[in-house]
PAZAPA-4460 file (N, C-alpha, C; in steps of 0.05 Angstrom, whole numbers, plus 32768, in hexadecimal, padded with zeros to 4 digits):
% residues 310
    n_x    n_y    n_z   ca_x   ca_y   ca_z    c_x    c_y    c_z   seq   type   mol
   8301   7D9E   8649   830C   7D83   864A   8316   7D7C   8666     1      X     A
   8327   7D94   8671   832E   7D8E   8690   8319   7D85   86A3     2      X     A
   82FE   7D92   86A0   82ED   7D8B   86B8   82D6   7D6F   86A7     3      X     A
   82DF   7D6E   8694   82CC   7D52   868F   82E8   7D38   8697     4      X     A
   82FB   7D3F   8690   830C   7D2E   869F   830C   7D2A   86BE     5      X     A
   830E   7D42   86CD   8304   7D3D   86E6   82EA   7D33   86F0     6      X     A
   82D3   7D3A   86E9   82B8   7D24   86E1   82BE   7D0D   86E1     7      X     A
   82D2   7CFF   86D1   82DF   7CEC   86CB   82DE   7CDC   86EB     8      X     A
   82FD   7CEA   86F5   8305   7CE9   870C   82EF   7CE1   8721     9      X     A
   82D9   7CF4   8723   82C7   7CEC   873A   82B8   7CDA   8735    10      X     A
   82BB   7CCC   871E   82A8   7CB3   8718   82BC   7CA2   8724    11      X     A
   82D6   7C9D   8721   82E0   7C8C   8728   82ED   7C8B   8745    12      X     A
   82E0   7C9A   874D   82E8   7CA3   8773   82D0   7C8D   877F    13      X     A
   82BB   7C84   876B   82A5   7C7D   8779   82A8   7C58   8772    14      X     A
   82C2   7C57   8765   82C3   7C35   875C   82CF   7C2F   876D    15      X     A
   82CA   7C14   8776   82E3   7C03   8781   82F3   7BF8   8771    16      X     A
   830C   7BE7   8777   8315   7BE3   8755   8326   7BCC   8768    17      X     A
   8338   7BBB   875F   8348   7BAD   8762   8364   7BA9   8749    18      X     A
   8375   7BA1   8757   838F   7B9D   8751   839D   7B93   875E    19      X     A
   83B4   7B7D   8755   83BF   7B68   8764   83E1   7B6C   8761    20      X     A
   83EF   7B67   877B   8405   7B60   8784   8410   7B38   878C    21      X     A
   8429   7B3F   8787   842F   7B25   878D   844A   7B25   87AA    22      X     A
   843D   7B14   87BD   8448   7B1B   87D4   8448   7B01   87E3    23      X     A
   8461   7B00   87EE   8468   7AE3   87F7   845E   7ACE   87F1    24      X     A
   845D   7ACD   87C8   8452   7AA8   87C2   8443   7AB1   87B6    25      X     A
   842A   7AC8   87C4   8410   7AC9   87BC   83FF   7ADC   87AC    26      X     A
   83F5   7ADF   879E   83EA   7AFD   878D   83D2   7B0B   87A7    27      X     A
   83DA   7B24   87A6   83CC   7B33   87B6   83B1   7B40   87A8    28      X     A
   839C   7B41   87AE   838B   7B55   87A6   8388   7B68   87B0    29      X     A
   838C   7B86   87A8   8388   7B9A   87BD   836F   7BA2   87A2    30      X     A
   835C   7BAF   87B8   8340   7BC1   87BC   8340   7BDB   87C2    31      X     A
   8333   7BEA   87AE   833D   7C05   87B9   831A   7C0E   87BF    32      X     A
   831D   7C22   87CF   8302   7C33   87CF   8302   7C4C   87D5    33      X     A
   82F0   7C63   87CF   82FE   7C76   87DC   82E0   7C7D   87E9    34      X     A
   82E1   7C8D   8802   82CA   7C8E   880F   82CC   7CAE   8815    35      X     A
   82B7   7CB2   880F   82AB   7CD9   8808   8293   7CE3   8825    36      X     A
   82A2   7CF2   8834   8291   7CF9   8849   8299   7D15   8851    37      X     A
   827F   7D24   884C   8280   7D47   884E   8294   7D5B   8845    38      X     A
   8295   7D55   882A   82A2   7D59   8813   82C5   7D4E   880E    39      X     A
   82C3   7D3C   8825   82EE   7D36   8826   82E2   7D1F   8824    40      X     A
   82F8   7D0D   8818   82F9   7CEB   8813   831B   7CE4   881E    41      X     A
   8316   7CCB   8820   8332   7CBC   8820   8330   7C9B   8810    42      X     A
   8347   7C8F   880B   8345   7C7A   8804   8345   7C63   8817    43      X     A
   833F   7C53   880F   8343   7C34   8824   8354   7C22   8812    44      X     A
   8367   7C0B   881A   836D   7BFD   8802   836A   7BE6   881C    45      X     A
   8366   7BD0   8808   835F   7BB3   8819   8373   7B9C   8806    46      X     A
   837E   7B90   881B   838A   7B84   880D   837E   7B66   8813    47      X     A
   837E   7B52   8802   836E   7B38   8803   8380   7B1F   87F4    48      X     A
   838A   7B06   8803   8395   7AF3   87EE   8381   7AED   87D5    49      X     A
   8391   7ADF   87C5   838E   7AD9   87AB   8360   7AC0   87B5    50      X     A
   8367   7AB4   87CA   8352   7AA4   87D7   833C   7ABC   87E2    51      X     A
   8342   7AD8   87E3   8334   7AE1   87EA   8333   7AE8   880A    52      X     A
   8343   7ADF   8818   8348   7AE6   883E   8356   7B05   883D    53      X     A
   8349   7B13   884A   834E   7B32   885B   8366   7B2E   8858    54      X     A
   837F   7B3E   8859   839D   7B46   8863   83A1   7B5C   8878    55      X     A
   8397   7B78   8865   839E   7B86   887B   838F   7BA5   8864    56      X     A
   837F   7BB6   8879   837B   7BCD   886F   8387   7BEB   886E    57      X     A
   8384   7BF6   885F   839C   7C12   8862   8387   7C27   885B    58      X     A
   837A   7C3A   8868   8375   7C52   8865   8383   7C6F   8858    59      X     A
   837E   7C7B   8848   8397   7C98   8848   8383   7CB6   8854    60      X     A
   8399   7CC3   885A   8389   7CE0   8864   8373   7CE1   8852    61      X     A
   8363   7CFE   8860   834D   7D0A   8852   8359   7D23   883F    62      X     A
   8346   7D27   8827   8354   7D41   8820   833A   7D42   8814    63      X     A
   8338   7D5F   8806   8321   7D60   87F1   8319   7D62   87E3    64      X     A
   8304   7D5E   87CF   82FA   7D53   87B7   8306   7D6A   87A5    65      X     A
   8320   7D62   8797   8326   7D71   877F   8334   7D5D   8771    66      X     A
   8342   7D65   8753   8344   7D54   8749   835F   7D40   8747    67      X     A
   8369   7D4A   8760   8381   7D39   876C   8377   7D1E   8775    68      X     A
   8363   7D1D   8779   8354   7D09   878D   834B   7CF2   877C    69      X     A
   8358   7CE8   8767   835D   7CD2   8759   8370   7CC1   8763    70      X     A
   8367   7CA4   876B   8374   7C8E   877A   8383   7C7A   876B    71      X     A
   839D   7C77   875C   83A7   7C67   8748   83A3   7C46   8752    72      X     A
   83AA   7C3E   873F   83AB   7C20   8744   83BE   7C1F   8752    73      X     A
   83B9   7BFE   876A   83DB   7BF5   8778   83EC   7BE7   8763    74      X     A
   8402   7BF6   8766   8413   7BE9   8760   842A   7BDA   8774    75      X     A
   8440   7BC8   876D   844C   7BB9   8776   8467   7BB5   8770    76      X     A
   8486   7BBB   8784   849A   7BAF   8773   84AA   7BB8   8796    77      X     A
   84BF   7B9E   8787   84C9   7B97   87A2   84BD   7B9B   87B6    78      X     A
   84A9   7B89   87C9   849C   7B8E   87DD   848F   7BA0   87E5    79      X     A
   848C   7BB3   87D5   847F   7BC8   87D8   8465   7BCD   87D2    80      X     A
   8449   7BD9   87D9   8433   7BD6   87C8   8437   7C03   87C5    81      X     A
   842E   7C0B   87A5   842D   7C24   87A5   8418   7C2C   879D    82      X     A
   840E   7C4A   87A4   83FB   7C4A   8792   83F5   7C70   87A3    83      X     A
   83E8   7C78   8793   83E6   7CAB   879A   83C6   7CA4   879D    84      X     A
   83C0   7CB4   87B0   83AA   7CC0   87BC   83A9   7CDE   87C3    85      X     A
   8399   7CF2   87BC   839F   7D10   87C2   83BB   7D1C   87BF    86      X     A
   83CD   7D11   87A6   83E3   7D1B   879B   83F3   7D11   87AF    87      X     A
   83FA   7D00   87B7   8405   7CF3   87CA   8415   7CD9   87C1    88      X     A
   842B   7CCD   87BE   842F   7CB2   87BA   8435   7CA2   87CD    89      X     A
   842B   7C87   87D3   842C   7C7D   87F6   8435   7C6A   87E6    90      X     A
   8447   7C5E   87FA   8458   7C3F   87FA   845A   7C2F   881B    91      X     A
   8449   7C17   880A   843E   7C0A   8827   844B   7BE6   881F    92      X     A
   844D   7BE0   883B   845D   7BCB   883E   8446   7BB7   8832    93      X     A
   8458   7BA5   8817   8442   7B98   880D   8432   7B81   8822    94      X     A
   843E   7B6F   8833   8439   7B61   8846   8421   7B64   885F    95      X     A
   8427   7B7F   886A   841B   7B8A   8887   840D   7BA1   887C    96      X     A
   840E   7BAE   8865   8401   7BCC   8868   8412   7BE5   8873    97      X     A
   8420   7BDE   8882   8434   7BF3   8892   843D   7C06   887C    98      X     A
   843F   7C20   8883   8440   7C3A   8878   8462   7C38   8873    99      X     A
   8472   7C34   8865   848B   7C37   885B   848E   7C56   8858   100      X     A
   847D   7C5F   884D   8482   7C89   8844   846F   7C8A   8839   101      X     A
   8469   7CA6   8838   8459   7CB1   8820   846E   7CD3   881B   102      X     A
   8465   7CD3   87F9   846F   7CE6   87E9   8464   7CFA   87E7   103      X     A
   8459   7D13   87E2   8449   7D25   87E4   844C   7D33   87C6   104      X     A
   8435   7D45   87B8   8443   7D50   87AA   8449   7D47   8787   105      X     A
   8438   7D2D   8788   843C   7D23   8770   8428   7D1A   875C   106      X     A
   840F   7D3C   876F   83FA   7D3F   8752   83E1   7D29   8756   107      X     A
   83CB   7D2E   8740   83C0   7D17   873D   83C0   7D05   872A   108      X     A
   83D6   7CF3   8734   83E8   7CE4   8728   83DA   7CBD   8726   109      X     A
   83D5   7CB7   8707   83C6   7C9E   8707   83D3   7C8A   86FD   110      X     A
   83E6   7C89   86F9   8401   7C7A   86EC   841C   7C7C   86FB   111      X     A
   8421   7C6A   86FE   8442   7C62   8707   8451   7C45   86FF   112      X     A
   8468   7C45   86F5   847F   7C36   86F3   849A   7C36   86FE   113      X     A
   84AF   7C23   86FF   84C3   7C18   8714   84D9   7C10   86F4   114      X     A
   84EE   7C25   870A   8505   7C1A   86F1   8511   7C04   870A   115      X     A
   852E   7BFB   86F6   8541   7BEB   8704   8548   7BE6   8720   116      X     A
   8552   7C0B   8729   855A   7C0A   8741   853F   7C09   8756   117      X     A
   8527   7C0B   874C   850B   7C0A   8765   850B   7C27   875F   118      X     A
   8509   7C35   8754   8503   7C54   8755   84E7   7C55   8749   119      X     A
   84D2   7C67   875B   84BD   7C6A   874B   84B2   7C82   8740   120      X     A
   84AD   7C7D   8724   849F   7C8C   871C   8486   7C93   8710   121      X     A
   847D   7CB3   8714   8462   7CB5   8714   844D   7CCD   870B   122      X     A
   8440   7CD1   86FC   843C   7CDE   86ED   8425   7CDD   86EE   123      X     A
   840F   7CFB   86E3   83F1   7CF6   86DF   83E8   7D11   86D1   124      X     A
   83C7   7D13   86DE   83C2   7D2D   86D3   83C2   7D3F   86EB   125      X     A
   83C8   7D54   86E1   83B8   7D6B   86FD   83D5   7D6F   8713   126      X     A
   83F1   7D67   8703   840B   7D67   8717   8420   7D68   8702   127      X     A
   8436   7D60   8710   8451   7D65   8701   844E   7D48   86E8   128      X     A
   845D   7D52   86D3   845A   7D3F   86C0   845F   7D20   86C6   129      X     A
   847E   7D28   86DB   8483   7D0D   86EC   84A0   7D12   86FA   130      X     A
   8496   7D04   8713   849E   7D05   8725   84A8   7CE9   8728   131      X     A
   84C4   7CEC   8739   84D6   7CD2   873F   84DC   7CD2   8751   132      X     A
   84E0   7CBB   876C   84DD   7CB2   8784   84EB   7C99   8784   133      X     A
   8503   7C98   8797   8516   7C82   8798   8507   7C7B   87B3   134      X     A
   8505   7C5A   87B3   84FD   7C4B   87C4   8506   7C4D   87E9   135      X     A
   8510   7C69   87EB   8510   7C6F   8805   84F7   7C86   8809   136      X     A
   84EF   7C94   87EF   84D2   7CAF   87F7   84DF   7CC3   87F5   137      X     A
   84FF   7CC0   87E5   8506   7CDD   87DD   8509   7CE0   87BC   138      X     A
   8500   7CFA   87BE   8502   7D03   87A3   8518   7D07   8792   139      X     A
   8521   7D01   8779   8534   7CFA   8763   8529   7D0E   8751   140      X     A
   8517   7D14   874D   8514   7D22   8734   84F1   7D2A   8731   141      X     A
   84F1   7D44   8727   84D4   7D4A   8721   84DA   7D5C   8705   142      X     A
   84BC   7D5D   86F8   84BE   7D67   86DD   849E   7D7A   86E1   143      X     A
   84A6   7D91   86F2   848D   7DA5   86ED   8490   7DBF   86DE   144      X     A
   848B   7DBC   86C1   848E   7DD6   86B3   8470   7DDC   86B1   145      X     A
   8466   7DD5   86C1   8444   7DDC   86C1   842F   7DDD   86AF   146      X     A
   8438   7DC5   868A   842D   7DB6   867B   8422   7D9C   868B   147      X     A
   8410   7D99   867E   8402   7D7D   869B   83F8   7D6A   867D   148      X     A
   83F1   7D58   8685   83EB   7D45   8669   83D9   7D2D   8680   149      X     A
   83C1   7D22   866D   83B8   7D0F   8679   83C6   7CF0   8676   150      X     A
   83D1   7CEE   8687   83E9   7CC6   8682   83D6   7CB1   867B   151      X     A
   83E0   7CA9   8666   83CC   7C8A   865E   83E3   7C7A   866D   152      X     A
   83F7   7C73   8667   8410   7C62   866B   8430   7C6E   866E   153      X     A
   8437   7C66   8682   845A   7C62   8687   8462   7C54   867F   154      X     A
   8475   7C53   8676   848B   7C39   866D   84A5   7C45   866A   155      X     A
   84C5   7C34   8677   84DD   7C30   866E   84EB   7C1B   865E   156      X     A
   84EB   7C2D   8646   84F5   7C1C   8630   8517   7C30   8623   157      X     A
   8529   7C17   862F   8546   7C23   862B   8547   7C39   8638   158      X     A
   854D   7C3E   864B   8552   7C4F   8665   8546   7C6C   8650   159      X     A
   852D   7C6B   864D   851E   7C87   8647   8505   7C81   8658   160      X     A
   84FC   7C92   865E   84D7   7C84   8670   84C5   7C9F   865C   161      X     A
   84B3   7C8F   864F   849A   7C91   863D   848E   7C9B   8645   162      X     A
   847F   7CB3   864A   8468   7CC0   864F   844A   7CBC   863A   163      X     A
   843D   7CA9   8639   8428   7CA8   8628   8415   7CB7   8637   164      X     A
   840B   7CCD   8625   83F5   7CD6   862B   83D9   7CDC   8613   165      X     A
   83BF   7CDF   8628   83A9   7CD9   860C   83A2   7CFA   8608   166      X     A
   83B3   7D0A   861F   839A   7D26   8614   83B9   7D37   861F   167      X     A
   83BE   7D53   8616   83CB   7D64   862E   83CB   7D75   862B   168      X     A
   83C2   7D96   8634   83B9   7DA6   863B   83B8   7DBD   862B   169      X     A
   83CB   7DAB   8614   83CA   7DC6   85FC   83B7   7DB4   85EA   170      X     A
   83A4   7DA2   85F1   8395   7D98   85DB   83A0   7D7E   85C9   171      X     A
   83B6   7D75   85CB   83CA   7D62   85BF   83B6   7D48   85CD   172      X     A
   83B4   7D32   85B2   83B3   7D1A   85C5   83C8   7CFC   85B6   173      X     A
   83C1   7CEE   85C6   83D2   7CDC   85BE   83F2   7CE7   85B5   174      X     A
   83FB   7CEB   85CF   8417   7CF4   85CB   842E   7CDC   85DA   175      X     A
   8446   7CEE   85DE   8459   7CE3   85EA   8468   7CF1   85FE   176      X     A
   846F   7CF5   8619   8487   7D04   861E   849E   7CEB   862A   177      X     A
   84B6   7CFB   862B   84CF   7CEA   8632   84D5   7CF5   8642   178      X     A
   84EB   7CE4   864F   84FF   7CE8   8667   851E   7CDB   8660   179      X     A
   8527   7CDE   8658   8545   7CD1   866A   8551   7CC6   8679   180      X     A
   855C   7CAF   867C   855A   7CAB   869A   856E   7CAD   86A4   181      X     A
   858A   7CAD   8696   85A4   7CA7   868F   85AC   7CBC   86A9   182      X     A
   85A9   7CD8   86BD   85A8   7CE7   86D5   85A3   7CD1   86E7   183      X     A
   8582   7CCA   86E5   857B   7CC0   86FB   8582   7CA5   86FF   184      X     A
   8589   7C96   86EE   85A1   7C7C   86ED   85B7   7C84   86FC   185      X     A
   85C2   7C91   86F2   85E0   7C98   8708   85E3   7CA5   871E   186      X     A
   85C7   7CB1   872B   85C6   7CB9   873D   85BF   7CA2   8753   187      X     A
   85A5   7C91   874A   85A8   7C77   8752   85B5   7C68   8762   188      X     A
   85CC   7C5F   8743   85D9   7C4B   8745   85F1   7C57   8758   189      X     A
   85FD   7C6F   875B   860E   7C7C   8773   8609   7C7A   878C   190      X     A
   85E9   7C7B   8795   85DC   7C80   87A8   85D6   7C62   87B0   191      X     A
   85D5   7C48   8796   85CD   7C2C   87A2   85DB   7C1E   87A9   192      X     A
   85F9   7C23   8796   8607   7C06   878B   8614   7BFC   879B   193      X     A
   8611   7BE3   87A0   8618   7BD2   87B2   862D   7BB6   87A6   194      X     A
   8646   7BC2   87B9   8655   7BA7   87AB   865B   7B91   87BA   195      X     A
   8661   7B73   87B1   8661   7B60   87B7   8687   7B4F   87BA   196      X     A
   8691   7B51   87CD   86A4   7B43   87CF   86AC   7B2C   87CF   197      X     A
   86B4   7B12   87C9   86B8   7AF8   87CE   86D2   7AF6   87D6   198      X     A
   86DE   7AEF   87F1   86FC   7AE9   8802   870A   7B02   87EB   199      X     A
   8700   7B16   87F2   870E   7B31   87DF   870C   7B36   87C5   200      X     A
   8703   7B26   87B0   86F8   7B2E   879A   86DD   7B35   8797   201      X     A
   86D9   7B4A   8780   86C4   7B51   877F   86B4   7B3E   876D   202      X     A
   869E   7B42   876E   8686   7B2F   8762   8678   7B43   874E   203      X     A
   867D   7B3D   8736   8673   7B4A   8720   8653   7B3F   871A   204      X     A
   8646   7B4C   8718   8628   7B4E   8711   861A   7B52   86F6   205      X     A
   860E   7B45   86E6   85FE   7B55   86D7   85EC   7B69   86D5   206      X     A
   85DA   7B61   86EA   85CB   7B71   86FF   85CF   7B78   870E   207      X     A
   85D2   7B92   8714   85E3   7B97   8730   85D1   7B92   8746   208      X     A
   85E3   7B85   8762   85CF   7B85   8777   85B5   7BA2   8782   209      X     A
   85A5   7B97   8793   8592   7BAB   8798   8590   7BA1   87BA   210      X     A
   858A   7BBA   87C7   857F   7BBA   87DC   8564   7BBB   87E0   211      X     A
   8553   7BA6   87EE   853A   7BA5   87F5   852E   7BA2   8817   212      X     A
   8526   7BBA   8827   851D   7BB7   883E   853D   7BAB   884C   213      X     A
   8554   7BBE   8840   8568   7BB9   8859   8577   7BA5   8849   214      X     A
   856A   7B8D   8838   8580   7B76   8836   8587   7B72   8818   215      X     A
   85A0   7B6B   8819   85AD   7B70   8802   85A6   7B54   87EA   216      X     A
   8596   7B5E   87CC   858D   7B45   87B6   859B   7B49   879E   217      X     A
   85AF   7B2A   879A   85BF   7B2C   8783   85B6   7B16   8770   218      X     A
   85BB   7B13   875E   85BB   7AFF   8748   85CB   7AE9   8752   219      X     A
   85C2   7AD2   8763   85D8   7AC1   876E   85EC   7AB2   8762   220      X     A
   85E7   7AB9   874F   85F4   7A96   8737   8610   7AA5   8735   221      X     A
   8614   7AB9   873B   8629   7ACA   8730   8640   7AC2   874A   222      X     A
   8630   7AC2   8768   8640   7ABE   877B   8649   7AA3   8787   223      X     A
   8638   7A8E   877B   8631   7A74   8789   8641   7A65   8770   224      X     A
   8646   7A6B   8756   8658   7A5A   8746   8677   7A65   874D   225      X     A
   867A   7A7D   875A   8693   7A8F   8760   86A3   7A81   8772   226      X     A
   8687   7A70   878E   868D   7A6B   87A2   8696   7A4C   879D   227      X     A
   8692   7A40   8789   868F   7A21   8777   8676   7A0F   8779   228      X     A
   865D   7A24   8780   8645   7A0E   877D   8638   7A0A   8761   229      X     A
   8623   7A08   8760   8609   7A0A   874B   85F2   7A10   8750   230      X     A
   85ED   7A25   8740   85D0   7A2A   873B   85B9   7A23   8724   231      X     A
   85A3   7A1B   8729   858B   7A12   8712   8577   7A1D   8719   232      X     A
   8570   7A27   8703   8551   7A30   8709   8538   7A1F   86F7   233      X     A
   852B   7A1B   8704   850F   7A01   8701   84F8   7A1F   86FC   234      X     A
   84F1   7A29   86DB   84E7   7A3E   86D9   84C8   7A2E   86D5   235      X     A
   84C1   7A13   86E4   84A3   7A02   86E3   8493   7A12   8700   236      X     A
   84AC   7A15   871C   849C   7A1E   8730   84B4   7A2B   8738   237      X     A
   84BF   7A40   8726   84C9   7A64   872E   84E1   7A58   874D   238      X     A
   84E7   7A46   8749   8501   7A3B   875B   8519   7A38   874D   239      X     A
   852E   7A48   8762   854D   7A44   8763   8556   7A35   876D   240      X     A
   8561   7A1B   875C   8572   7A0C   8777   858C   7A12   8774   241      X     A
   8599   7A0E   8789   85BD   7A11   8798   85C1   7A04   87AC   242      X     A
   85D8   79F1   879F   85E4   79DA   87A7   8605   79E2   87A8   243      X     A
   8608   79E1   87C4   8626   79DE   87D0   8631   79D1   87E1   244      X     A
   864C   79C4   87DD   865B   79B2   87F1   8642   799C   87FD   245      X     A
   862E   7992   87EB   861E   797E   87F6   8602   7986   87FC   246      X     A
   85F9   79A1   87F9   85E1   79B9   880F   85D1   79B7   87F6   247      X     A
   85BD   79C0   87F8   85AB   79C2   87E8   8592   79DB   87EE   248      X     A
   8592   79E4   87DE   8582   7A08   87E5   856B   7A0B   87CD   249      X     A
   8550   7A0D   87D4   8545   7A18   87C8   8535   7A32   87D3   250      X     A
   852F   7A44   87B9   8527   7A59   87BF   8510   7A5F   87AA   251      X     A
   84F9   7A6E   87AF   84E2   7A72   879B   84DE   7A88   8792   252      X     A
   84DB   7A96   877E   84D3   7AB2   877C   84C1   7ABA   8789   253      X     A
   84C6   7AD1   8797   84B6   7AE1   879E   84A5   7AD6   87BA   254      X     A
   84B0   7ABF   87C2   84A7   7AA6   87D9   84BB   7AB3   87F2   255      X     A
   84B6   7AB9   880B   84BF   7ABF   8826   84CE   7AA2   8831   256      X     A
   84C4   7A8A   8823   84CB   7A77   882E   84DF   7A67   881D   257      X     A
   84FB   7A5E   8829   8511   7A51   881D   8514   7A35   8829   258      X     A
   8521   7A26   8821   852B   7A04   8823   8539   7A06   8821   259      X     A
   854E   79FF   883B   8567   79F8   8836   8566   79D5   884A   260      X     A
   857F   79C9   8832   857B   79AA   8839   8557   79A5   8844   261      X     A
   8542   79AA   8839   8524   799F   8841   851F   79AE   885B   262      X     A
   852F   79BE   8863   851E   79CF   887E   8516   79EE   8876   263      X     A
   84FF   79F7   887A   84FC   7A10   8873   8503   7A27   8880   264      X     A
   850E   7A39   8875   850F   7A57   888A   84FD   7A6A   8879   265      X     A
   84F9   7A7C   888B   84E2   7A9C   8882   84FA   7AA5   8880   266      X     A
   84FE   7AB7   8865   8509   7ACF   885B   8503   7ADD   885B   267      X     A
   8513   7AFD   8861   850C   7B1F   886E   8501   7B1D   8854   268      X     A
   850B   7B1F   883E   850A   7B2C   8824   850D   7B10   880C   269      X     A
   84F7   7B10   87FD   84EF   7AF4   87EA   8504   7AF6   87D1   270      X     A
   8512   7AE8   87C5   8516   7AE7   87A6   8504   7AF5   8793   271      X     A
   850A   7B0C   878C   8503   7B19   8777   8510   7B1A   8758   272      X     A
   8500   7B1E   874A   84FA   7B24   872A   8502   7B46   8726   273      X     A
   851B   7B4D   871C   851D   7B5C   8712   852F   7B64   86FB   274      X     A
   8526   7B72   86E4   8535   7B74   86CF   853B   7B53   86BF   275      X     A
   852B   7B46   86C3   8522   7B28   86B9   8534   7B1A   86CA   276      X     A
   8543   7B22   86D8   8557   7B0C   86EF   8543   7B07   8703   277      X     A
   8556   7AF1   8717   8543   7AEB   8730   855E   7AF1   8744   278      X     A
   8559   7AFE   8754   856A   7B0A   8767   856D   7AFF   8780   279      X     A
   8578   7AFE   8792   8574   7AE8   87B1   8580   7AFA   87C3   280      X     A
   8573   7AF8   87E0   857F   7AFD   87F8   859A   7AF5   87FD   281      X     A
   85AD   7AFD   87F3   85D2   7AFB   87F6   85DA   7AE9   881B   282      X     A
   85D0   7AF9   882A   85D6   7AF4   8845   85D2   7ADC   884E   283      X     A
   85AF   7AD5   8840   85A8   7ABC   884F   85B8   7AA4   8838   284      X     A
   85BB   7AA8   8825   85C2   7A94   8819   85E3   7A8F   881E   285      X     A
   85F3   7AA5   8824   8612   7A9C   8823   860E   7A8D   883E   286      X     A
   8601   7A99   885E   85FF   7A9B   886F   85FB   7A78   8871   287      X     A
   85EB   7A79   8864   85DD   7A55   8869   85FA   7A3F   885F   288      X     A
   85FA   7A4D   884B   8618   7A3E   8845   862E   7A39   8852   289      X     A
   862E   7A48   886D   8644   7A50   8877   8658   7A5D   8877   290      X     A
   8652   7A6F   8869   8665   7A83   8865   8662   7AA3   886D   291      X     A
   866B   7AA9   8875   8677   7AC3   888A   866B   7ADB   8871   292      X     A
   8659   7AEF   8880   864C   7B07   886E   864D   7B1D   8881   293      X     A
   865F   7B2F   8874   8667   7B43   8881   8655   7B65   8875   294      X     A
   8650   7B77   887F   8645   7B92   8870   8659   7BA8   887C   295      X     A
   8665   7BB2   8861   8677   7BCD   8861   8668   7BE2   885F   296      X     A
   8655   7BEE   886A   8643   7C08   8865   8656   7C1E   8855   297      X     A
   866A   7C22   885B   8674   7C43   885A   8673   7C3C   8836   298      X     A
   8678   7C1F   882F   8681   7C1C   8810   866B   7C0B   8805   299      X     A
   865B   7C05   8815   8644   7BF1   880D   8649   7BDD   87FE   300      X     A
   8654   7BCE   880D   8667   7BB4   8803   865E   7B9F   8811   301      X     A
   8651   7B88   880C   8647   7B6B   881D   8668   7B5F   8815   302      X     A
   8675   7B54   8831   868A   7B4B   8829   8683   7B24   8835   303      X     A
   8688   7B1B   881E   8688   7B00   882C   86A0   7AED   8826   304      X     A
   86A4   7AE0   8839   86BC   7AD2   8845   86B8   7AB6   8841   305      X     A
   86CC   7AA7   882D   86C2   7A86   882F   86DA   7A78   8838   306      X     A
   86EA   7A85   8849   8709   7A76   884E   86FF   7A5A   8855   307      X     A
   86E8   7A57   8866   86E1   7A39   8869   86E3   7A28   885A   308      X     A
   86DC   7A2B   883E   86E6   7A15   882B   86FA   7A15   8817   309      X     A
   870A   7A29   881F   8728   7A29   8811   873F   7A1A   881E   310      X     A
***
């Protein structure tokens, strides 16, 4: 069964395949291919707008033809595009292609999923059952008791992550394995959590804030009704508006580009979708408002200051 599965594998070293990201506004298509020369291959991934125009191409090392050398689909979350080549997991800047890290070590692995805090996880045949990777390229957790199982599907449902698998090595198919997550939650959330001040009070969250590429994304409605504005969301075209002292702010999911009072600025980091909230760049939005945004590193505290309108 192992080497007709790997058979498997080299049929699909020879497809190109596509899969799409959504990246400033736009759905991405990435292209994968892998190209086989004097017994070592590597992948190519191409990335192409939704119209079909070039973006940007990414090559990975060579290694050789064994059955690590299964290329997963891209995946996508917070800015990120992911995806394992030669037991490898690489995380590339969804925008430019630029190499953010790669992971080593994590099998040949054809499946991956993203909990809450951005942590990824990843799992396949021919490696550790699964392997976890917090959005900096360090490791949280691995599970090698050297049972291997072929992964149909990941999934986190109620802080457990699902191992579906169709075959695994004792002959079993159509199974299940579990995880826990309730460790790697609190390891996390110790290592993420970021709190929010207003003129010295704290700003309670449902969702707790997240760090993305440096800048700090909260659920705004929480800080902008605190501060005495309003927020609405228009769920026809994926816009937030926020309205203060007269200002007027819109912001788009997953869009680089914001309106404030009708003039546009480019955002480091877009309005994201996570855990069914829509989350916002904190800085640019108090900032625009006028109001004073301060960063406590030692306690990871955004402190912002509105004495202006008191």
């Amino acid at each position: 069964m192992k080497k007709f599965i790997a058979m498997l594998l080299g049929i699909v070293l020879c497809i190109s395949s596509a899969s799409f990201a959504y990246a400033d506004g736009e759905w991405y298509n990435f292209k994968k291919q892998v190209v086989t020369e004097d017994g070592k291959c590597h992948a190519v991934i191409q990335a192409y707008t939704e119209d079909g125009e070039f973006v940007w191409e990414y090559a990975t090392e060579e290694g050789y033809l064994t059955e690590l050398d299964a290329i997963s689909e891209i995946y996508q979350d917070r800015g990120t595009a992911y995806f394992t080549a030669h037991g490898t997991l690489y995380a590339l800047d969804i925008a430019s292609g630029d190499t953010k890290w790669t992971h080593s070590g994590v099998g040949g692995s054809n499946q991956l999923c993203f909990d809450k805090y951005g942590n990824v996880y990843v799992s396949g045949y021919y490696g550790p059952n699964v392997v976890v990777v917090n959005t900096d390229g360090e490791r949280l957790y691995i599970d090698n008791d050297g049972s291997y199982c072929w992964v149909d599907k990941l999934e986190i449902v109620n802080d457990v992550l699902n191992i579906h698998y169709l075959l695994d090595d004792m002959g079993n198919d159509d199974g299940v394995k579990t995880l826990d997550l309730a460790n790697i939650y609190r390891e996390s959330q110790k290592a993420n959590e970021i709190k929010v001040t207003l003129d010295g009070d704290e700003v309670e969250f449902d969702q707790p804030p997240v760090s993305v590429d440096g800048r700090t994304l909260v659920p705004i409605r929480a800080v902008m009704e605190k501060m005495g504005g309003t927020v609405n969301w228009h769920g026809e075209t994926n816009t937030t508006e926020i309205r203060f002292d007269g200002n007027r702010m819109q912001l788009v999911l997953n869009s680089q580009t914001a309106f404030y009072n009708n003039e546009a600025y480019k955002l480091d980091v877009p309005p994201q979708a996570i855990n069914n909230r829509t989350l916002m760049p904190l800085r640019f939005v108090a900032e625009k408002f006028g109001f004073d945004v301060d960063w406590d590193g030692e306690t990871r505290t955004v402190i912002i200051t509105t004495s202006l309108y008191n």
